[in-house]
C-alpha positions as CSV (number, residue, x, y, z in Angstrom):
1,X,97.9,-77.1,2.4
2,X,93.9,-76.8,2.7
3,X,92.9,-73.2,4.5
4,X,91.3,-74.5,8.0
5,X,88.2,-72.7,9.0
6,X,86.6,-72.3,12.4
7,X,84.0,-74.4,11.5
8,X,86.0,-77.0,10.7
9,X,87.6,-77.1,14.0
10,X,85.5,-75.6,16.9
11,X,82.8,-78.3,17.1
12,X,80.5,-76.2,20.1
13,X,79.0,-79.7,22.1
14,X,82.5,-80.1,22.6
15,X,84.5,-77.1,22.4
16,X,81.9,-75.1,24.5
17,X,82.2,-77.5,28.0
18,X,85.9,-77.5,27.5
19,X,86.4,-73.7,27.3
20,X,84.1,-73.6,30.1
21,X,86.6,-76.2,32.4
22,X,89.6,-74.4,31.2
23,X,88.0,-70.8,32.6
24,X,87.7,-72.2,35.7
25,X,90.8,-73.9,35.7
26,X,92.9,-70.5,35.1
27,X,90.5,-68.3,37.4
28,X,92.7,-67.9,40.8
29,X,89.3,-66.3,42.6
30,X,88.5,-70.1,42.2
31,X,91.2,-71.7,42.7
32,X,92.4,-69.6,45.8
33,X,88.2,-70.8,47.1
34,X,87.0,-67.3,47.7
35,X,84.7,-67.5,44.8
36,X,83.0,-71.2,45.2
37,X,80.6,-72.6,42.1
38,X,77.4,-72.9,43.6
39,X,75.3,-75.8,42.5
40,X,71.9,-74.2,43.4
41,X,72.5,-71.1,41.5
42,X,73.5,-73.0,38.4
43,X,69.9,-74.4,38.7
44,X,68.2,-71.2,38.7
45,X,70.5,-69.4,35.6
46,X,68.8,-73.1,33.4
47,X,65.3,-71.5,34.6
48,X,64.0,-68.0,33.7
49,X,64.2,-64.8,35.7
50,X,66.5,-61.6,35.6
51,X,67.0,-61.9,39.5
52,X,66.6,-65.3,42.2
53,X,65.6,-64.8,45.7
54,X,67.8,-66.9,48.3
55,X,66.2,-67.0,51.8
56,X,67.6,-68.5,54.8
57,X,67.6,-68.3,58.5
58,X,69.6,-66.0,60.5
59,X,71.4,-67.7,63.5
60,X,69.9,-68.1,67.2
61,X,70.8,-64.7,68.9
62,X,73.6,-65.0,71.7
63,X,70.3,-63.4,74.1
64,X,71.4,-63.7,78.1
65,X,70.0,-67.4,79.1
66,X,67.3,-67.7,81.4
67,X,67.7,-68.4,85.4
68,X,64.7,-71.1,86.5
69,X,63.2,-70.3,89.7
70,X,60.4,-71.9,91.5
71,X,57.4,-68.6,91.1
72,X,54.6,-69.6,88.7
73,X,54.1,-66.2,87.8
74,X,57.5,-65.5,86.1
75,X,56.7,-66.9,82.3
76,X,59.3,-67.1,79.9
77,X,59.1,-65.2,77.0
78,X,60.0,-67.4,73.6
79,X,62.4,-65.5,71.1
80,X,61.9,-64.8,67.6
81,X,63.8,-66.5,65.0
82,X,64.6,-64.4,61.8
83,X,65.3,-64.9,58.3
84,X,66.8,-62.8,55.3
85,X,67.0,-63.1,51.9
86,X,69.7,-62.9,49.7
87,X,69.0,-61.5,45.8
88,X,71.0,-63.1,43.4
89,X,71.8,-61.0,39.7
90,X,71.7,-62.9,36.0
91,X,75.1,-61.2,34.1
92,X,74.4,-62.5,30.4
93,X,77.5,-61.8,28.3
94,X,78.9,-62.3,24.9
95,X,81.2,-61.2,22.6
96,X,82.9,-62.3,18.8
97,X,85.8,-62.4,17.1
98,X,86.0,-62.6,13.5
99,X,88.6,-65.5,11.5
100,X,91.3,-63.0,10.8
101,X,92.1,-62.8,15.0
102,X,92.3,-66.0,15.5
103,X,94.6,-66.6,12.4
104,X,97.2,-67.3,14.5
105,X,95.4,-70.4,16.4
106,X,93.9,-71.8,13.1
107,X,97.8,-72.4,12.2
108,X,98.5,-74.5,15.6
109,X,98.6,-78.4,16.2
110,X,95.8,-78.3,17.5
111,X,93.3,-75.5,16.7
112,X,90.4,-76.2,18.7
113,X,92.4,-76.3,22.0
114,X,94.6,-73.0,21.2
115,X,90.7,-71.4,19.9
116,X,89.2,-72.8,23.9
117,X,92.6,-71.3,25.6
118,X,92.1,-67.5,24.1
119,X,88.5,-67.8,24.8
120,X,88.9,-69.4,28.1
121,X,91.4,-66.5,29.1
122,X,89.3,-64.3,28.2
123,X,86.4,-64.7,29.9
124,X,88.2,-65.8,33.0
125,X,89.3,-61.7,32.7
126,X,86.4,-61.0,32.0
127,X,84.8,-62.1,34.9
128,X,87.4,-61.0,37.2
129,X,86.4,-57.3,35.4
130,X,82.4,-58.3,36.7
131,X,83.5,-59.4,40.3
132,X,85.9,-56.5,40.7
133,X,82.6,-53.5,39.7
134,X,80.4,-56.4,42.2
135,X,82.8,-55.2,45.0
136,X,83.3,-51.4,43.8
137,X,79.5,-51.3,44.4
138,X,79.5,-53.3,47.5
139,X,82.3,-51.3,48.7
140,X,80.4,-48.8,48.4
141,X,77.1,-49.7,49.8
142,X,78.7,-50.8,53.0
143,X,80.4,-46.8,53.1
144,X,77.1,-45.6,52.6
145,X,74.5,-47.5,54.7
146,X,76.9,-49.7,57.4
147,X,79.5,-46.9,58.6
148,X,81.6,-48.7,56.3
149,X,82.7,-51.4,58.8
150,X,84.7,-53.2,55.9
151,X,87.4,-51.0,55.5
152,X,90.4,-50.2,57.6
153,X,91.6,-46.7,55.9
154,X,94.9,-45.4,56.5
155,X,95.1,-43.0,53.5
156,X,96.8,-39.7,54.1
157,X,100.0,-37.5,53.8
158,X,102.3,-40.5,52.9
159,X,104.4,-41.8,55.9
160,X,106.6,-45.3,55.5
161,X,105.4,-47.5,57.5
162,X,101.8,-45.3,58.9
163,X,100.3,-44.8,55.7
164,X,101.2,-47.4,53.5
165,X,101.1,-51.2,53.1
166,X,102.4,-53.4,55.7
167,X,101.9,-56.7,57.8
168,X,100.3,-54.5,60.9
169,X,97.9,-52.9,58.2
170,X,96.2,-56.2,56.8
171,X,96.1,-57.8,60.5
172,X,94.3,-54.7,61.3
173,X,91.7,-54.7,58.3
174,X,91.6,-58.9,58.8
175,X,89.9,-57.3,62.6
176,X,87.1,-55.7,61.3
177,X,85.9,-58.8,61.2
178,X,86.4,-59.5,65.0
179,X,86.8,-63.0,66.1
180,X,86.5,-64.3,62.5
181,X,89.3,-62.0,61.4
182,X,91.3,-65.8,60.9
183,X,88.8,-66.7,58.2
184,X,90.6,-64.5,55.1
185,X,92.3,-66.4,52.8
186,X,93.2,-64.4,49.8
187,X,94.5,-61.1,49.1
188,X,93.5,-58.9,45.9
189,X,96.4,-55.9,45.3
190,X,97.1,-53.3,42.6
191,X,100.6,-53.9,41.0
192,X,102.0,-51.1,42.9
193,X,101.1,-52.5,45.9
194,X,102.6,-55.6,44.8
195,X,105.7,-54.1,44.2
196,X,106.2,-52.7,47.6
197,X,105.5,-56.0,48.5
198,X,107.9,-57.6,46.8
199,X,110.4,-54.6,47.9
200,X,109.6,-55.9,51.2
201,X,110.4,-59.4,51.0
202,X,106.5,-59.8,51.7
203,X,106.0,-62.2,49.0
204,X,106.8,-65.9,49.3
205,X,106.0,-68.4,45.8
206,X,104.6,-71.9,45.7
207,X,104.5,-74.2,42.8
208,X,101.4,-73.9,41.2
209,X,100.4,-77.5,40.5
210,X,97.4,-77.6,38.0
211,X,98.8,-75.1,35.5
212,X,102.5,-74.4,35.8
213,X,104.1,-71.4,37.2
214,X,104.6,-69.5,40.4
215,X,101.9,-68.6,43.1
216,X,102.4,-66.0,45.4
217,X,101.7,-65.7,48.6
218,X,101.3,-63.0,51.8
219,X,101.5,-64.9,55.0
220,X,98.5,-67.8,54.9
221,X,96.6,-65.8,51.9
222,X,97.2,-66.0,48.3
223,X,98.1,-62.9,46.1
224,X,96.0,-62.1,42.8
225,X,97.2,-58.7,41.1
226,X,94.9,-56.8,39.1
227,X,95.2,-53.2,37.9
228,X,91.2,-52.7,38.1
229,X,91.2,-52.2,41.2
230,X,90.5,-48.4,42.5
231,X,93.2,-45.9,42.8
232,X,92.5,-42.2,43.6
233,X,96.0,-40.1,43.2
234,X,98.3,-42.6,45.2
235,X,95.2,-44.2,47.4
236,X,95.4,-47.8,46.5
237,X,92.5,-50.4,47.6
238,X,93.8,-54.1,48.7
239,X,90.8,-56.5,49.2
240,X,90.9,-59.5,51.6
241,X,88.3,-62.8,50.8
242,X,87.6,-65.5,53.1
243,X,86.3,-69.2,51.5
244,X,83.2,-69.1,49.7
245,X,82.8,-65.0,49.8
246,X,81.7,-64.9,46.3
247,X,78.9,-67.4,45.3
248,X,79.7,-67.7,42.0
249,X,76.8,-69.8,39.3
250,X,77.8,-70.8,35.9
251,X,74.7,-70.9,33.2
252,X,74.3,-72.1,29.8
253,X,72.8,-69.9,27.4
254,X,70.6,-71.1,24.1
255,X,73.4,-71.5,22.1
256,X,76.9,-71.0,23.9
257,X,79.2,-71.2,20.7
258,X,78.5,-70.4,17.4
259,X,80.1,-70.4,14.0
260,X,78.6,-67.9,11.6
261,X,79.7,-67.3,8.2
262,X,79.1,-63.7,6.6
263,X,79.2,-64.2,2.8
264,X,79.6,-60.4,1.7
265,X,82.0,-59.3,4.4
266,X,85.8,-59.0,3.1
267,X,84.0,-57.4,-0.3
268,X,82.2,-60.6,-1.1
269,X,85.6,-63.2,0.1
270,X,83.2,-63.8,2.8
271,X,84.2,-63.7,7.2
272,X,83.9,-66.1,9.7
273,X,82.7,-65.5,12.9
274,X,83.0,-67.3,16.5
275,X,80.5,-66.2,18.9
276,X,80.9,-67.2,23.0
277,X,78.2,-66.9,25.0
278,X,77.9,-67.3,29.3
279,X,75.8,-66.6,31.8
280,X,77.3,-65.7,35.7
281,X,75.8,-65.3,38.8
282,X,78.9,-63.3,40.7
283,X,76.9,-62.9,44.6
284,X,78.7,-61.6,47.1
285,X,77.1,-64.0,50.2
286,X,75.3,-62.6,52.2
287,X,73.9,-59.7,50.3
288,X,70.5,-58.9,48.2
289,X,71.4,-56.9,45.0
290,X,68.5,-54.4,44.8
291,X,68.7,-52.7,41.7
292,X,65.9,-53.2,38.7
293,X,68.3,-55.6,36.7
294,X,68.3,-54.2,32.7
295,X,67.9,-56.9,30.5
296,X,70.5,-58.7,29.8
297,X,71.5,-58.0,33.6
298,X,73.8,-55.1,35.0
299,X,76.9,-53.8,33.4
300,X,80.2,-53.3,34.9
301,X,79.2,-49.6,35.5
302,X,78.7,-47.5,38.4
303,X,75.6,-45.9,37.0
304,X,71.9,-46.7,38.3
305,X,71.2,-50.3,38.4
306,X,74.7,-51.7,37.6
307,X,77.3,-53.6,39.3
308,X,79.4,-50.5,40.9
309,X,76.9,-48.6,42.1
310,X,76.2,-48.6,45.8
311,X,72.3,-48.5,45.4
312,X,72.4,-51.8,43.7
313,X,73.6,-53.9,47.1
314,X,72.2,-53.9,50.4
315,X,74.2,-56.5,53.3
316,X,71.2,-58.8,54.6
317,X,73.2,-60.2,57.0
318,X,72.8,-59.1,60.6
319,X,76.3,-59.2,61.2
320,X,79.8,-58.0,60.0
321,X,81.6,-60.8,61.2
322,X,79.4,-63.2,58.9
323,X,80.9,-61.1,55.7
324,X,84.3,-62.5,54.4
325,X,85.2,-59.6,52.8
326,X,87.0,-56.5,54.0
327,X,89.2,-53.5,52.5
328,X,92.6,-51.7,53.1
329,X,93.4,-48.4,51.6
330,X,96.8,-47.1,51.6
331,X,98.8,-43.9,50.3
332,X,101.9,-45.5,48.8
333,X,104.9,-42.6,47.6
């Protein structure tokens, strides 16, 4: 049987759009709708520019109305219409694996498929890694600079049912957002959490349609688990999303996929090489990231200019209630 090489299989004009449905397909942040693909930011990651600036105008304040009366000296005084502007970040990402990891996929029915379904999976953890340091930094901006009016805390000396994770909790973290506290949709837990959710007989499943498998549920919002999510001794942070909280922009770099061949690797047998290539806008609407972007765009990082770091995000919009985002924090035993 002839050996089968990556170049023989991966062709990139078509391997590269498929990877890029099948990320998608497996990202529950898009499925669930809190991260939406935005068509307008896929426009600006095909032009140039670390950083795109996203005006718009704020709503009409709810100012008291004015009581007509018949003295010509009373004049009406017009109100001011104001805008903001939202800053949207370029995150351009790569990485490579060499022929001897992806042995196992050059040996299936169909290698170009099982190749796309590694690399798909990867990057869609990969950018759940990117939008999970987006909110550790807008987390933390919001703590810093808006009295953190996103989180409902409830940390403490643990106490069943007062200090860790119930129904009454998330209703009362959904009311931060006041009147739009309806909007949330999804629900992002550590695994511990989880568990005392399942313990609890929180936790219904669904069929999951598109890709096989169960989908949990809490009430009217869908579950996604993820370990990256910050723990401090037995704090744990649950994050709620309403639809469309995370703008999210998919870009094509120069060249996407590559196939490289590096003749004196493996002593002179020679290596081959698949390189994957994206560019991501991850915006958290209705916020202006406002750190100098590096090149390349922020890391995953809390350090100056990066993702995690609070001085990289300032909320633009006027009000809370137009954020669909908000945090619990629990001590769980």
């Amino acid at each position: 049987m002839a050996l089968v090489q990556i170049a023989d299989v991966v062709v990139p004009e078509i391997f590269t759009p498929y990877m890029l449905v099948l990320t998608q397909e497996k990202s529950r942040l898009i499925q669930s709708g809190a991260a939406i693909v935005n068509g307008d930011l896929n426009t600006s990651l095909a032009g140039g520019g670390k950083t795109f600036n996203d005006p718009s105008w704020n709503d009409i304040p709810n100012d008291a109305d004015n009581v007509g009366d018949d003295v010509p000296a009373n004049v009406a005084v017009p109100n001011k219409i104001t805008s903001n502007q939202e800053i949207q970040v370029r995150l351009s990402r790569n990485q490579h694996w060499s022929a001897a990891d992806l042995s196992a996929a050059l040996a299936g029915s169909d290698p170009m498929q099982a190749i796309a379904q590694r690399v798909a999976n990867y990057w869609t953890r990969r950018s759940q890694a990117a939008f999970v340091a987006t909110m550790n930094g807008v987390f933390a901006d919001n703590t810093a600079n808006d009295a953190g009016d996103y989180t409902n805390d409830i940390t403490g000396a643990f106490a069943a049912g007062v200090t860790d994770f119930s129904a009454e909790a998330v209703i009362d973290t959904a009311l931060t957002a006041g009147d739009t506290l309806d909007s949330f949709t999804m629900i992002m837990v550590h695994s511990v959490v989880y568990a005392k959710m399942r313990k609890n007989n929180l936790i219904d499943f669904i069929r999951d349609s598109e890709n096989g498998g169960q989908i949990a549920r809490f009430g009217d919002l869908e579950v996604i688990v993820d370990d990256g999510l910050p723990v401090s001794v037995n704090n744990y942070e649950s994050w709620l999303f309403g639809p469309g909280a995370i703008q999210l922009g998919i870009g094509t770099p120069k060249v996407p996929t590559e196939v490289t061949r590096e003749a004196l690797q493996g002593n002179g047998a020679g290596v081959e090489i698949l390189s994957s290539r994206l560019e991501w806008v991850l915006h958290p609407a209705g916020h202006a990231y406002i750190g100098t972007a590096p090149d390349g765009g922020p890391s995953n990082a809390a350090t100056a200019n990066n993702l995690a770091a609070a001085a990289s995000w300032n909320r633009v919009y006027p009000e809370r209630k137009q954020i669909n985002i908000a945090r619990l924090i629990t001590t769980e035993a």
